[in-house]
N, C-alpha and C positions, 0 to 999 in steps of 0.2 A: 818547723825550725825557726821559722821567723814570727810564731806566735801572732800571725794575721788573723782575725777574727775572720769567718767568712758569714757574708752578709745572708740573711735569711729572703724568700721568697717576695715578703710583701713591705720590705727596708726602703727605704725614703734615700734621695742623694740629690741632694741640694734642693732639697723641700718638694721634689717631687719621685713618684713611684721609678724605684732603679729598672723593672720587670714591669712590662706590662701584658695581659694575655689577651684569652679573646672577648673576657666579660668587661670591658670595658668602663660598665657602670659601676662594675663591683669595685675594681681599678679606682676611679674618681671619686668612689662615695666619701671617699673622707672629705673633701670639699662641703660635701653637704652637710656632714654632721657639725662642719667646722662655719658656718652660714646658719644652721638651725640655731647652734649655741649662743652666735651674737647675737641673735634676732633675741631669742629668749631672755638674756640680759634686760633686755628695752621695752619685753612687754609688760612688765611692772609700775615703769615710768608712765607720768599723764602727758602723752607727748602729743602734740599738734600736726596736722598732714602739714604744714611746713617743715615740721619739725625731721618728722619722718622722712619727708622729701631728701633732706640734706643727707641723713642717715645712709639710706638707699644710696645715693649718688654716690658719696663721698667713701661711703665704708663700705658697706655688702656688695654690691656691683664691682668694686677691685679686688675680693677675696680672690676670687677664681679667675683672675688677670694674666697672671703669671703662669699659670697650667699652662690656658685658651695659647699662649706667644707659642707654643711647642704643640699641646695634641689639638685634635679636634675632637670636642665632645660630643658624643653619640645624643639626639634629637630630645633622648628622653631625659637624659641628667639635665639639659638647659631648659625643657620645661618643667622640670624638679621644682631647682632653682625658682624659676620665674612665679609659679605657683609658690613659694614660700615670701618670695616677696612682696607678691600680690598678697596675699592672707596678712601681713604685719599691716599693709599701707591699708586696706579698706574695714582689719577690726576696729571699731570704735573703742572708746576711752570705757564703755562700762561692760562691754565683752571680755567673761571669763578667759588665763588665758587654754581653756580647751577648746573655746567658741574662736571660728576666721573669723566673721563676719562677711554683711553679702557682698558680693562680687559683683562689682554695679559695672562694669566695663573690660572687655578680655586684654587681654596683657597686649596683644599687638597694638589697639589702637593705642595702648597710652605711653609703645615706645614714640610714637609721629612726635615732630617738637612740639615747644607750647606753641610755636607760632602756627601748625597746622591745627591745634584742636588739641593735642595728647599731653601728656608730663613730662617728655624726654628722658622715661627711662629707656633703660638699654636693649634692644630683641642681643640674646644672649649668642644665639647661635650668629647671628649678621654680623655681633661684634668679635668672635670666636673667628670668623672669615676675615675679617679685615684685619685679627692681630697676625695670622698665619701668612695672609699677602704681603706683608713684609718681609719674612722670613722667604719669601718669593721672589722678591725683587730685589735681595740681596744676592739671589744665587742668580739673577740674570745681569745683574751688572757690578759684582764683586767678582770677577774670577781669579782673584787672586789668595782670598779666604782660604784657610785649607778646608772647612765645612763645604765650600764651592766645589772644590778640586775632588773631595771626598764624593758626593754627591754625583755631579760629572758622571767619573769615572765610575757610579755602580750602574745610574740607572741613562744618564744620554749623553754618549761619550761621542756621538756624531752629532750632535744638536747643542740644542738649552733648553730652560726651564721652557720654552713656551712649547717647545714642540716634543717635549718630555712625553711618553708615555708611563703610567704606571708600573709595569712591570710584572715579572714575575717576584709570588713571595717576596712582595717590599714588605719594608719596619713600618711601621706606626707614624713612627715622624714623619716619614716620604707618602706616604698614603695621605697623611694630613696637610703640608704644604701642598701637595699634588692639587688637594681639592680646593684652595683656594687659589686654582689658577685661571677660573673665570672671573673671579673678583679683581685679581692685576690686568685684566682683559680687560675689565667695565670703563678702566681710566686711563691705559697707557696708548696713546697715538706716536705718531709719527711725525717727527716736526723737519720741516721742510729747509733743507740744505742747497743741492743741488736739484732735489728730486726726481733722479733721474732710477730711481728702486723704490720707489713707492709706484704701487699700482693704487689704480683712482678707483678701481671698482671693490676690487678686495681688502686695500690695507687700510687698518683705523689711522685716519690721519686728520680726518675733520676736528677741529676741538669742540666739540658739542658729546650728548650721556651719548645720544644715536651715531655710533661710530662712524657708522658704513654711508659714502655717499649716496642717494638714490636719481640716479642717472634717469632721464627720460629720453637719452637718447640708446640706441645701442649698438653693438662693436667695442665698447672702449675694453673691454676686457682685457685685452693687451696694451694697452698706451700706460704710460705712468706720469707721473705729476707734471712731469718739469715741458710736456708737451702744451702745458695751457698759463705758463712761465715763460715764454722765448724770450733769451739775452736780458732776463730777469725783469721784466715789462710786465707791468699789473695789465690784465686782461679785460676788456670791457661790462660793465654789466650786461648786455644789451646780447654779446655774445654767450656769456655764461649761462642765458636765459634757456638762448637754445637746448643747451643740454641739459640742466640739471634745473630742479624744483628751485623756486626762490631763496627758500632758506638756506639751502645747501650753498647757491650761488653768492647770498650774501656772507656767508663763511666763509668760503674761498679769498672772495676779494677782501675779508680781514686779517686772512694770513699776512703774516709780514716777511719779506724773502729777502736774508739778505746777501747784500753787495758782491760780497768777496764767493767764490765758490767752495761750499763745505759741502761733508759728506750727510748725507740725513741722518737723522739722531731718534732714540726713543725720549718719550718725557712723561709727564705726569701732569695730566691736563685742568686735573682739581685744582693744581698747586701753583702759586706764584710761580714759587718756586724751582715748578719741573720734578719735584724728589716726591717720593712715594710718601704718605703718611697714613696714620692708621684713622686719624677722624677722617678726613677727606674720604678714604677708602669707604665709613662705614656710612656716611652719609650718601656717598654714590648709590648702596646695596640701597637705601631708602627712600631715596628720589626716582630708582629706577622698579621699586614694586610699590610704591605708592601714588595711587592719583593724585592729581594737584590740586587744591581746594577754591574755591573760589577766591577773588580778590580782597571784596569787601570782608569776608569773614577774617580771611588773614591778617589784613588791616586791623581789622576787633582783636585777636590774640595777640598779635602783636602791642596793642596799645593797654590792653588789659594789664599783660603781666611787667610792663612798667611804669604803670599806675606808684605813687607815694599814698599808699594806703595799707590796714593790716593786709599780712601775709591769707589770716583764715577767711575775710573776705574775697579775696580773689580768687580760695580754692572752693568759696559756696555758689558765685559766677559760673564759675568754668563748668563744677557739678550738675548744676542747675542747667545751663546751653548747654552742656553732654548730654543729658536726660540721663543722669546720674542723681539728682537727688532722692531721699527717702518720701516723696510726695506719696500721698494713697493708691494713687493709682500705680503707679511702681511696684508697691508695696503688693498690690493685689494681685497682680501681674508673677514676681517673688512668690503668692500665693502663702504670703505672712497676714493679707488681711484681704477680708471679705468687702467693705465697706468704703467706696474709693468717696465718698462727699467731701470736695472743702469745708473744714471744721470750722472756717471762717464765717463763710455764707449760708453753707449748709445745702446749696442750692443744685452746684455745677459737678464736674467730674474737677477734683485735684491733681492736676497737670504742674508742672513748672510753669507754663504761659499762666495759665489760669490764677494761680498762687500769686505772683508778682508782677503782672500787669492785670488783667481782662476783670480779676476778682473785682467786688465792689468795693472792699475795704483797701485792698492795693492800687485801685485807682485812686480813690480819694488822696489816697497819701501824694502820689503823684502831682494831684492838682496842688494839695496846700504847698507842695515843695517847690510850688511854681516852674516847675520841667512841664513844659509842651510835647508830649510825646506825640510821634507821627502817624500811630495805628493803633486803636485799640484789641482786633482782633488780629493780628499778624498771624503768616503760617506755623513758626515756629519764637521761640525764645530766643535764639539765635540769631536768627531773620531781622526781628526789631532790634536787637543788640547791637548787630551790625550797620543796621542803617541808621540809629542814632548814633552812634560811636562814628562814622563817618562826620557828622555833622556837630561835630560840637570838643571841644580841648580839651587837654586832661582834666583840667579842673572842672567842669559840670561831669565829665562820662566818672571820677572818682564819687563826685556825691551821688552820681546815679547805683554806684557799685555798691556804696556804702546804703542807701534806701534798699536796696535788694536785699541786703545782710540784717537791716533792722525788719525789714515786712517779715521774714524768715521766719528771726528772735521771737518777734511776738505773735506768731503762729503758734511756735514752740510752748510759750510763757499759757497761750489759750487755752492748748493740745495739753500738755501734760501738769500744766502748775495751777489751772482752770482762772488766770488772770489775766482781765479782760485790759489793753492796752488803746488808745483813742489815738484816731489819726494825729494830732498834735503831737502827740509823745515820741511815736516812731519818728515823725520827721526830724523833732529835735535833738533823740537819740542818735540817729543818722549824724545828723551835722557836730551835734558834741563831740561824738568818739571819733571824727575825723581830726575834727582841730586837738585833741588831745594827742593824737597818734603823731600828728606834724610836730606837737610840741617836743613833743618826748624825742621823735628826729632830729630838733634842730633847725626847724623849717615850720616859718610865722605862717606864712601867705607863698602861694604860688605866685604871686606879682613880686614878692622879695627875691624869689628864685630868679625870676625872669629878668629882674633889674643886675641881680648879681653876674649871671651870663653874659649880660651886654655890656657890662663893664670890663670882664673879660675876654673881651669875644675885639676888643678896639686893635688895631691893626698897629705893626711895631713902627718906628719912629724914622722917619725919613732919613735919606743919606744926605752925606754932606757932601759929595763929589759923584756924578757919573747919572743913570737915569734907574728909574726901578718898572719892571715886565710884571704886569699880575698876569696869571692864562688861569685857563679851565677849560673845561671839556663839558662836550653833552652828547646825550646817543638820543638819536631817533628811532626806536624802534617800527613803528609803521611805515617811514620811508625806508629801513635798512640803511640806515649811514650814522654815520659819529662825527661832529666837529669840534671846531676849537676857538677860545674866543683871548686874547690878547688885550691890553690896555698900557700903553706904553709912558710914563712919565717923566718931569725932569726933576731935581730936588725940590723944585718948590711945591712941587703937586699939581702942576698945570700939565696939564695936554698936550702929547705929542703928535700920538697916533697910534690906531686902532687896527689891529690884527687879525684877522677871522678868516676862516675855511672850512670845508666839509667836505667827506670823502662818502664814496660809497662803500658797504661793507657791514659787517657785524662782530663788532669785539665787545671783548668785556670790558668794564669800566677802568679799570685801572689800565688797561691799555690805550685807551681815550684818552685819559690824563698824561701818561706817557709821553703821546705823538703829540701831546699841543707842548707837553715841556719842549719834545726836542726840537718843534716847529721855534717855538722863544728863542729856545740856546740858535738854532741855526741861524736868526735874523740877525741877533746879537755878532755871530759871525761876519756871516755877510757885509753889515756893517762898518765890521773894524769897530765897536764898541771897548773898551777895557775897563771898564769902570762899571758894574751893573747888581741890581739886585733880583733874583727872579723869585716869585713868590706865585704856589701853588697850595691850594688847599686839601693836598692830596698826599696826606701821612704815609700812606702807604710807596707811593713813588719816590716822594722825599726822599724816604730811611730808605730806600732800594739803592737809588743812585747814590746814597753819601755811603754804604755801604762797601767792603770790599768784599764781599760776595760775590760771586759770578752764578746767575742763576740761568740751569738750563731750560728756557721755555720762550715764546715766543715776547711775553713780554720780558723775560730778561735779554731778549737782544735788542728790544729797544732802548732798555737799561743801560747797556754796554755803549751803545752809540751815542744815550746821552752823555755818559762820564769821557768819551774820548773828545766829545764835541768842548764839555766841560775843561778840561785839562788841557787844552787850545786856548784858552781864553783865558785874559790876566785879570785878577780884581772881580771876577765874576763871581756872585754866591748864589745859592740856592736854599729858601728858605720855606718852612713851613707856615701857614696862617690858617685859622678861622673862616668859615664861610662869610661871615658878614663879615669882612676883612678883605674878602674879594665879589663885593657884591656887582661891580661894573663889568670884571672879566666873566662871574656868570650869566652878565645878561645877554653879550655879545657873545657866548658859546650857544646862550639858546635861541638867537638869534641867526645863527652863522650860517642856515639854510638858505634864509633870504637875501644875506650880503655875495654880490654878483662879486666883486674882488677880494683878493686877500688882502691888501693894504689898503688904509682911510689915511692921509694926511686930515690934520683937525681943519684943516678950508673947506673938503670933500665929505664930512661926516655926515649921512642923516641926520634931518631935524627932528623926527621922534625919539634918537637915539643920543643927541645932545647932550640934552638937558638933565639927562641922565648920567650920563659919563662925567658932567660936570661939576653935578650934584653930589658924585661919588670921588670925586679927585684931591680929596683930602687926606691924609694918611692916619 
């Protein structure tokens, strides 16, 4: 009567399947066809693994975004996926497109970020979990949603989301939220009110990935928090020793408890902010199944991919310390060739070490480029990457990047164009296409950068009435404590007095910087000051407190304390600065182990500590 069309079996409603059954694959495959189609578009293109890089991130990796927020894709469609993405990123420019080309590294390690070793792309299914634990943590702290109320009432109408059981014959949706409720477990604790319903043994309340405290004492299995809290009294190191592991005990003592008595709260431990998020969430699933890489190597990725150099040199590095390049012995290894000799020397087995340092010809270049390398036989490529990268600024470890990229080239030029290239050339090729690349950026010289930054980096202009507070913060992590360092001025920039303390405990940084703002604001107080500038180098705390935000999490209660301490106080501002802008307050935060008092009047100051303070008391 009403001439309603009725929708057919496999009809789409609002871009996704209206029915879904129990082949699930079959269900999603349109994604795929809709992922193969773009991909095909691009393989015609002469596109760059830069280039590709953006590609993947930007475009392919969000196709299937908006499904992942509702189902959970069954194991085998997100290796689908991740196999067609792998096959675009590792075919080469002269692979037909029926040819992948070879798979020099499996798709897990190259979700790790760049800073561990990987690409940062995405494990499909991890991020498939973290977009679902949202839709998680809306039904444990929205109850007012009618999706909530809906929910609820089919499947834990005595409980919540956390103590939800699955159910009999649930839907698809509920099956799929359900299973990402280890992932809202991996980051949701317990933040400390009164703490008188939190248990110490069982409840996640620690903020650390390892929820659960590991006691060495036992019986506590019935005590809860607020028993090692009495009349809100930080509890000694010394005694926390006794019961619990260090670590745990130096957590403890960086909880912050506050004043007033509230009821304990859940939060969200990644986040400044206390609230759920899907990166936070998908980075937890990745820190907590992947080992941690060593120091120094991370040091090397990290400074690698922010190198001012081309984009395909950095991806011939990375290739290269992956044991990812097409060296011979790779290749033979692939069981593409029989023959692993350096084409260069003719002599050794073709390695990536061997290729661009140990070879004879890759050394030479080294010596004329006048780089002192530290080992010519190192364990790995890697190995010496990172220990030279340790010891030298961006600008040598770039021309080091860039001699890797030309020794390569003229492998290549040998290998397939039979042209013989002389130590002289590679070097000067190296340095040419460097300074061409900078040209073409906009950047002469790394000393032009350097001078440009310190011109901006000068600290804003003194007050004309009242005194200006620089603070900062510093963590000790081998003692377990975090202090704070103060420098107190008058408008002229002369010396008043020198602020400093240290607590025991373990927080995160921006909670450091926190407690020394509110330590400043409090002195300010105390005082009776009305006229002040405070100035922290710490963007993040800044934009917190000048914010009207209320954030749920341990550091937004110290947030909160700052802005009432704030809002007490007349003419008082709070501003942002540059680290060399506050170089005198970070000397006395990394100091503030050794300073026995909190206050220095400038009579009582250290004399190694002076000359320093004085040096810096210019604005």
């Amino acid at each position: 009567m009403m001439q309603v069309q009725e929708a057919g079996a496999d009809s789409m409603y609002l871009g996704l399947p209206s029915t879904v059954g129990r082949n699930k694959n079959a269900v999603l495959g349109f994604l795929k066809e809709k992922m193969k189609k773009r991909i095909s578009s691009w393989e015609g293109k002469f596109l760059s693994r830069a280039g590709k890089e953006v590609l993947i991130k930007s475009v392919v990796q969000s196709l299937p975004s908006y499904a992942m927020n509702v189902f959970l894709f069954p194991i085998g469609t997100c290796n689908e996926l991740e196999r067609m993405m792998a096959s675009f990123w590792w075919k080469s420019k002269r692979a037909n497109n029926n040819g992948s080309g070879i798979v020099w590294m499996n798709w897990d390690k190259m979700t790790r970020s760049k800073t561990a070793g990987g690409m940062g792309f995405r494990n499909l299914r991890d991020f498939n979990l973290a977009m679902l634990g949202k839709q998680g943590w809306r039904l444990l702290f929205r109850h007012d949603s009618l999706v909530s109320k809906v929910f609820k009432a089919r499947y834990y109408p005595q409980g919540d989301y956390l103590s939800a059981e699955l159910g009999s014959n649930p839907s698809f949706i509920w099956s799929s939220i359900f299973a990402a409720k280890d992932t809202v477990k991996l980051g949701l604790r317990k933040g400390i009110g009164s703490g008188l319903i939190v248990q110490i043994t069982t409840d996640p309340w620690l903020p650390s990935l390892d929820n659960n405290s590991n006691s060495q004492c036992p019986g506590l299995e019935n005590f809860t928090v607020n028993s090692l809290f009495q009349t809100h009294s930080r509890p000694r190191m010394s005694m926390l020793l006794m019961i619990f592991y260090s670590d745990d005990a130096a957590l403890i003592l960086g909880i912050q408890i506050k004043q007033a008595v509230e009821d304990d709260f859940w939060y969200w431990f990644a986040e400044r902010n206390g609230l759920y998020s899907v990166r936070s969430a998908y980075q937890l699933i990745q820190d907590h199944k992947q080992p941690p890489i060593p120091t120094e190597d991370h040091r090397f990725w990290n400074k690698l991919w922010s190198l001012k150099v081309p984009p395909k040199t950095k991806d011939l590095v990375w290739r290269a310390a992956s044991n990812c390049l097409a060296t011979k012995v790779n290749l033979c290894i692939k069981k593409v060739l029989t023959d692993n000799k350096c084409p260069l020397c003719g002599v050794f087995a073709e390695t990536e070490l061997h290729l661009l340092v140990s070879c004879q010809f890759a050394w030479a270049c080294w010596e004329f480029s006048g780089f002192n390398a530290a080992d010519r036989n190192p364990v790995s490529l890697l190995s010496w990457l990172s220990f030279n990268a340790a010891r030298m600024d961006d600008e040598k470890l770039s021309r080091v990047v860039m001699l890797c990229w030309a020794i390569w080239s003229a492998r290549n030029d040998f290998l397939w164009k039979n042209r013989v290239r002389s130590v002289k050339s590679v070097v000067d090729f190296a340095q040419s296409s460097l300074h061409q690349f900078l040209k073409a950026q906009g950047v002469v010289t790394y000393l032009h950068c350097r001078l440009q930054t310190s011109v901006m980096a000068r600290g804003p202009t003194k007050p004309t009435v009242g005194i200006k507070l620089n603070v900062d913060a510093a963590l000790f992590e081998q003692d377990l404590k975090h202090g704070f360092g103060c420098v107190i001025r008058n408008t002229e920039g002369e010396l008043i007095s020198v602020l400093a303390g240290a607590k025991q405990g373990k927080v995160a940084p921006e909670i450091a910087e926190a407690l020394g703002i509110r330590e400043a604001l409090s002195w300010l107080k105390n005082h009776n000051y009305s006229h002040a500038v405070v100035e922290s180098d710490s963007l993040v705390c800044v934009d917190a407190i000048r914010s009207n935000v209320k954030l749920n999490s341990g550091f937004g209660y110290i947030v909160e304390e700052c802005k009432l301490i704030l809002r007490s106080l007349l003419n008082v501002t709070l501003c942002f600065v540059k680290r060399s802008a506050n170089r005198a307050a970070h000397f006395i935060a990394r100091h503030s182990l050794s300073l026995a008092e909190r206050m220095f009047p400038i009579n009582s100051v250290p004399l190694e500590l002076l000359s320093i303070l004085l040096g810096n008391s210019s604005y």
